[in-house]
C-alpha positions in Angstrom: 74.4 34.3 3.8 71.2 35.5 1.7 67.6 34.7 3.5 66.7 31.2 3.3 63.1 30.5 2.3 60.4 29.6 4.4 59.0 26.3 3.7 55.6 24.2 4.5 55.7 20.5 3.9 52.2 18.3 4.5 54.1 15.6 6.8 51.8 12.8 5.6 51.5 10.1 7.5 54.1 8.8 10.1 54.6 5.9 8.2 56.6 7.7 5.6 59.5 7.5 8.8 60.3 4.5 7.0 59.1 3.9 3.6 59.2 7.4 2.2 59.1 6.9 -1.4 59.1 9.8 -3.9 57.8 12.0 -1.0 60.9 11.7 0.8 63.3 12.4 -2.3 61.2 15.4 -3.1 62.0 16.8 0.9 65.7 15.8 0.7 66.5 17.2 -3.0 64.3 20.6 -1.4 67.2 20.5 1.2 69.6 20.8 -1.2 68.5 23.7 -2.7 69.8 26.2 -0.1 73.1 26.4 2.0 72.5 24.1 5.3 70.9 26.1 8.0 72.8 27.0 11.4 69.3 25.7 13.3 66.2 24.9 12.0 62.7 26.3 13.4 59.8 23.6 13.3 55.9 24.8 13.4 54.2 21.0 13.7 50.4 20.7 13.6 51.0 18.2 16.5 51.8 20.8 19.0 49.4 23.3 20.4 49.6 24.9 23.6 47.5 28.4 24.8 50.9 30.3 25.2 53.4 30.3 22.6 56.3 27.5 23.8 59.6 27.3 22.3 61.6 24.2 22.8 65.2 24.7 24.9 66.6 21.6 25.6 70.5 20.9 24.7 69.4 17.6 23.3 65.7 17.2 22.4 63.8 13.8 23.4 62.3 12.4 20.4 58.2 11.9 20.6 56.0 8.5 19.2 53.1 10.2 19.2 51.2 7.9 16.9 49.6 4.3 17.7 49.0 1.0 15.6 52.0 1.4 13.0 54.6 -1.7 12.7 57.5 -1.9 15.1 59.8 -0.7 13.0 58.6 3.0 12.9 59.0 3.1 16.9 62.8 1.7 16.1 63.6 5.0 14.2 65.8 7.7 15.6 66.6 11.3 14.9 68.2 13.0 17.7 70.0 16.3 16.6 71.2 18.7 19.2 68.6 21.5 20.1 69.6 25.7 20.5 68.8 26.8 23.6 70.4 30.1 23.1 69.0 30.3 19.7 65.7 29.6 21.5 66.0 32.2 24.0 66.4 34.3 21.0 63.2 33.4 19.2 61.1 34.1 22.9 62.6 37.5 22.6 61.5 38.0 19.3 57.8 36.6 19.7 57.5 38.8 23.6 58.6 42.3 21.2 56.0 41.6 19.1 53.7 41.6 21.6 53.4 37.9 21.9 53.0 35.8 25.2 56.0 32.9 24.8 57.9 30.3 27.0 60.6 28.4 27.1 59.9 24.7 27.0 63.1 23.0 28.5 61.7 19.5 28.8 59.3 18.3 25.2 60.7 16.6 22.6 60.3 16.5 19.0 56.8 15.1 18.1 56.1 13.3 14.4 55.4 16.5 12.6 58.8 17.2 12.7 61.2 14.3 13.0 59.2 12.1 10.0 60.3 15.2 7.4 63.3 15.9 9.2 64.5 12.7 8.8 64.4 12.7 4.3 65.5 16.3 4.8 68.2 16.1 6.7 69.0 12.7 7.5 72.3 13.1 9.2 70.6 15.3 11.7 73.5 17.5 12.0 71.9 20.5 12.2 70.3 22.1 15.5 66.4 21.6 15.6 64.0 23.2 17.9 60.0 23.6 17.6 57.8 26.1 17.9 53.9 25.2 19.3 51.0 26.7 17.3 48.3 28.4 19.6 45.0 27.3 20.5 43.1 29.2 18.2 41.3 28.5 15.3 42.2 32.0 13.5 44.6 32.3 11.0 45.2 35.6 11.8 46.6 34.8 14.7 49.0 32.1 13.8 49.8 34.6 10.9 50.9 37.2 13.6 53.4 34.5 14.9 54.6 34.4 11.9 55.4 38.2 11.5 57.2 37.5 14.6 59.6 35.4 13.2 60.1 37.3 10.3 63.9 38.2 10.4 65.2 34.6 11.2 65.2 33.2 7.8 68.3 36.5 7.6 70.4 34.4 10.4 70.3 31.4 8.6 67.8 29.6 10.6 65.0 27.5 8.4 61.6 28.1 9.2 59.6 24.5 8.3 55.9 24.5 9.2 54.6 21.1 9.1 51.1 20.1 8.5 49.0 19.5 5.7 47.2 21.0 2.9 43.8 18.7 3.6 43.5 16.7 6.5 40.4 14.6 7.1 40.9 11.4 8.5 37.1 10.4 8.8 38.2 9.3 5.3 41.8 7.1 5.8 41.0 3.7 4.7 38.4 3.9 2.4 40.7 4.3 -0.5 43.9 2.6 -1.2 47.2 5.3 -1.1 47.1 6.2 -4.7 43.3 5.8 -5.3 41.3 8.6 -6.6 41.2 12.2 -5.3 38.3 12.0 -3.4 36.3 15.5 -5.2 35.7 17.6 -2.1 39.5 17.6 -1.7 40.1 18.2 -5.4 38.5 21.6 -5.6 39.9 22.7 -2.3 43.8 22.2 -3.4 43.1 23.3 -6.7 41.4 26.5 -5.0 44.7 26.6 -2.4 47.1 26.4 -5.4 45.4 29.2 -7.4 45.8 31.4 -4.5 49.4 31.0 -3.5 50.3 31.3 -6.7 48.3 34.8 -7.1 49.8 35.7 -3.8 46.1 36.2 -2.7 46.9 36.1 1.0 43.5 37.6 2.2 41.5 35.2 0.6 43.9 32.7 2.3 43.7 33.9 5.5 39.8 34.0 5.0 39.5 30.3 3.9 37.3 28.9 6.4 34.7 31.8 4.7 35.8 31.5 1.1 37.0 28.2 0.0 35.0 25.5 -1.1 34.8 22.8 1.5 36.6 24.4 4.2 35.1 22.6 6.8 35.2 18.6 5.1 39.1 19.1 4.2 39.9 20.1 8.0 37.4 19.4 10.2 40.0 20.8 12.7 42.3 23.5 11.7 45.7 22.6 13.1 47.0 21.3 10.0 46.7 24.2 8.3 47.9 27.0 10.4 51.8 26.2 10.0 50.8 27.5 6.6 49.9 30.9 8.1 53.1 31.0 10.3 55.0 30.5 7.2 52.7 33.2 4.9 53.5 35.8 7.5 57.2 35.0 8.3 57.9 34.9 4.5 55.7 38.7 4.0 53.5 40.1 2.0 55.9 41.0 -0.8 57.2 37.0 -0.9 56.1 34.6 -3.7 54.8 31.0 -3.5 56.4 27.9 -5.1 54.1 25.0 -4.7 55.8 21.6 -5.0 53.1 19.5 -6.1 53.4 15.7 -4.6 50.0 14.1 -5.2 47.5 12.8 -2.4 47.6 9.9 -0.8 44.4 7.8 0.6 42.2 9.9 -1.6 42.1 12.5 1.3 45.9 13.5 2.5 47.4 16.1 0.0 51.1 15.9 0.0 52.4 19.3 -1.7 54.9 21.4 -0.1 54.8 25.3 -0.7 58.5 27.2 -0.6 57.9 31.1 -0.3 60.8 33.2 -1.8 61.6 36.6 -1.2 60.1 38.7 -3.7 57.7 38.1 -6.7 58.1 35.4 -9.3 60.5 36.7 -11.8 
């Protein structure tokens, strides 16, 4: 099997669980661009924890860790099987690097990664396990787990980081879901996209200094540091397709980046 990409998705809102729309087509026909993956490796925004945690049970719990949706999105369910042995595997990777990682035999699978999991794969026949992001606002650092991880996407397993692209929710409600792009959030995708595309990862990795409005588009960084997992499992020599799905509310960009071996031919 040739390496699978690495991809980020901007999981939206967990209301796409059960109206998904052109969002979820865009994640399932993504999918079905590469062979199916023996496991899948999820970086969620939703999970943070001060020492790296890999999730180990046979069969993972699923999480509701939202509040005030409609009934039906508490009514869905995605239960694939975990990899414990496969996450045994992963810990041993992250503690050669030089990394400080645990199994997790009890968490389940939080929003970030069941609500894109489910458009993606919806049979959920394929082993999922997740992957906390630290509790550090450096990119660098989540960039380093990344590096990590490197040689999975080789053994078939599908790295997903899951966050989003802009995430201020000061903003949710003051603009219908396909009002205007709010500006602030304009100029910071567009200066995002420019990057990836340049395969600028320094200036990435140095966002919070150099892009324009850092600070309104994520007032907290979580969101965006599965991007930096994924920048540093894919390598520097990796190019950047960005899949371009809009915004939503004005605020909450939707685009999903896949990052291929080797430049853009």
């Amino acid at each position: 099997m040739s390496a699978l990409p690495v991809v980020f998705v901007s999981h939206g809102s967990p209301a796409l669980a059960a109206h998904a729309g052109e969002v979820g087509v865009a994640w399932r026909n993504l999918a079905e661009r590469w062979p199916q993956p023996r496991a899948i490796l999820v970086i969620s925004a939703h999970w943070l924890s001060a020492r790296l945690s890999v999730t180990a049970a046979e069969q993972p719990g699923q999480l509701f860790d939202f509040y005030g949706f409609p009934r039906e999105l508490y009514e869905k369910r995605y239960l694939p099987h975990g990899a414990p042995v496969i996450a045994q595997e992963i810990v041993a990777h992250l503690t050669e690097f030089g990394l400080d990682a645990r199994l997790e035999p009890v968490r389940g699978l939080d929003h970030g990664a069941w609500v894109p999991l489910l458009s993606m794969y919806p049979q959920g026949d394929v082993p999922v396990l997740q992957l906390s992001l630290l509790k550090s606002d450096d990119p660098l650092d989540h960039h380093r787990v990344g590096e990590a991880l490197r040689q999975l996407s080789e053994q078939g397993i599908l790295l997903l980081g899951s966050g989003g692209l802009t995430h201020n929710l000061g903003y949710f409600g003051f603009i219908d879901e396909q009002g205007p792009v709010l500006p602030f959030v304009a100029s910071f995708r567009q200066w995002l996209f420019e990057r990836l595309r340049a395969r600028q990862w320094q200036d990435l990795l140095a966002y919070q200094r150099l892009a324009p409005e850092a600070k309104a588009n994520h007032p907290s960084s979580e969101h965006l540091h599965p991007l930096f997992v994924c920048m540093g499992a894919a390598g520097p020599d990796s190019s950047a397709e960005i899949i371009d799905l809009g915004v939503q509310y004005g605020m909450l960009a939707m685009d999903a980046v896949v990052f291929h071996p080797g430049p853009v031919l």
